[in-house]
C-alpha positions as CSV (number, residue, x, y, z in Angstrom):
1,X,110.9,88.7,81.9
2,X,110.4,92.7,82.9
3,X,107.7,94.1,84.2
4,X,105.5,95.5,82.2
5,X,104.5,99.4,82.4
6,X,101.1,98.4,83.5
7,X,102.2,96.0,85.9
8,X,105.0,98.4,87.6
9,X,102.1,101.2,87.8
10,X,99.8,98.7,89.8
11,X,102.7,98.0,91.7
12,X,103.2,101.6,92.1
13,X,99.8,102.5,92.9
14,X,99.8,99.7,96.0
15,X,100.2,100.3,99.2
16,X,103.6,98.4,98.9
17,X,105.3,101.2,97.0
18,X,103.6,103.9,100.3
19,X,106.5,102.2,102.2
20,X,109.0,103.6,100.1
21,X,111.2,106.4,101.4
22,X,109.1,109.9,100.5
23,X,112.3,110.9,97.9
24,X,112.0,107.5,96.1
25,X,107.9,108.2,95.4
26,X,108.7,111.5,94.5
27,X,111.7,110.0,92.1
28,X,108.8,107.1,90.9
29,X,106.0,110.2,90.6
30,X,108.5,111.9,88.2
31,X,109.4,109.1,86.2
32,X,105.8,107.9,85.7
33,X,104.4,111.8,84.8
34,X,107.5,111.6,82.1
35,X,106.2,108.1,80.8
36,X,102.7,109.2,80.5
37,X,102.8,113.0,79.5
38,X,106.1,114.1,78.1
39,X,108.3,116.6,79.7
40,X,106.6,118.9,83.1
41,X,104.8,121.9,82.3
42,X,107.0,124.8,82.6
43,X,105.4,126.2,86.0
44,X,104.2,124.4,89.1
45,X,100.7,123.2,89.2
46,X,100.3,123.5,93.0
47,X,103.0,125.8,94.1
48,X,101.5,125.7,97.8
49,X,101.4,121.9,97.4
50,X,104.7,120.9,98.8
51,X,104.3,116.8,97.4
52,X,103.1,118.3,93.8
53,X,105.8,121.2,93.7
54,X,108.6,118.2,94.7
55,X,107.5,115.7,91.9
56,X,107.3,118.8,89.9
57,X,110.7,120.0,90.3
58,X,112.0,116.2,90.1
59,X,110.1,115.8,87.2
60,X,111.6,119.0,85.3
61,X,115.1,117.3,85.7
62,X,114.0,114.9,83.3
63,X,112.9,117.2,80.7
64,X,114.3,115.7,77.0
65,X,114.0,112.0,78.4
66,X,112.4,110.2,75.7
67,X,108.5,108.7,77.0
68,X,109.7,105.7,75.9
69,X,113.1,105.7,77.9
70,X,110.9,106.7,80.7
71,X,108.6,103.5,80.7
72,X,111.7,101.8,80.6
73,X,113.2,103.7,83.9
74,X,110.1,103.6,85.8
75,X,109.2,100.1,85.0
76,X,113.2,99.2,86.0
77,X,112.7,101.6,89.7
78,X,109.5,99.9,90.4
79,X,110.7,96.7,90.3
80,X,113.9,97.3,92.3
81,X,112.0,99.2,95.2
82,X,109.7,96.9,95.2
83,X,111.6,93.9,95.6
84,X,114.0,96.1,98.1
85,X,111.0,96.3,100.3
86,X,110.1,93.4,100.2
87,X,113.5,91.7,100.8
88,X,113.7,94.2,103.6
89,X,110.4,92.8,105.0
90,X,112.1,88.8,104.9
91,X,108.8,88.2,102.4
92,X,110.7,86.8,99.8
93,X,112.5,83.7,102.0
94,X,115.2,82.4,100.2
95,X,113.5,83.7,96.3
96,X,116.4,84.9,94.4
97,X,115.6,89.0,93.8
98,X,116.2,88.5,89.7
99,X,113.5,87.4,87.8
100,X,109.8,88.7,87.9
101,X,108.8,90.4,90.8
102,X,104.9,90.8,89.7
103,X,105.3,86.7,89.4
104,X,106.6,86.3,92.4
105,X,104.0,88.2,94.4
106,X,101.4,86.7,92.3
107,X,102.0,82.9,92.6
108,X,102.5,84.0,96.5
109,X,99.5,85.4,96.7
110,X,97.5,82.8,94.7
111,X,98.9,80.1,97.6
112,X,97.9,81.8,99.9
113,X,94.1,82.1,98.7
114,X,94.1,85.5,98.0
115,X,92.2,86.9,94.9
């Protein structure tokens, strides 16, 4: 079963997703602005802002995506970043990397007492 959008943008808003290569956020940052407000506003909030000009011009090359096609991208990127790093990190030992990432962590972290 897929992630959910609200899922992928907890997962997105963790400290997992900080490890993620500074292009991939800004790709993630643009997807999720397209998801949640439609297409980018035709000027640059920040111009000086070098991280809110980059999402910003990312975020202009998806102008005519659909929101809904969006969720559907960001949820999908989340996910495979996610489980990327944590593959990357040997966290996963021997878990196949199909299937529910957000279950995965989860049941890890309920064994391991976390809350």
């Amino acid at each position: 079963m897929p992630l959910t959008f609200e899922e992928a943008d907890k997962l997105y808003n963790s400290s997992l997703c900080l490890l993620a290569s500074r292009d991939t956020r800004c790709r993630l940052a643009a997807l999720r602005q397209q998801a949640l407000n439609s297409d980018a506003p035709d000027s640059c909030p920040k111009p000086t802002d070098s991280v809110v000009r980059n999402v910003w011009i990312s975020w202009k090359t998806l102008r005519g995506l659909p929101q809904s096609e969006a969720v559907i991208r960001f949820t999908f990127a989340v996910e495979r970043v996610c489980v990327s790093l944590l593959e990357d990190a040997g966290r996963l030992q021997n878990q196949p990397a199909e299937g529910n990432l957000w279950d995965s962590w989860d049941t890890r972290r309920k064994s391991r007492g976390m809350n």
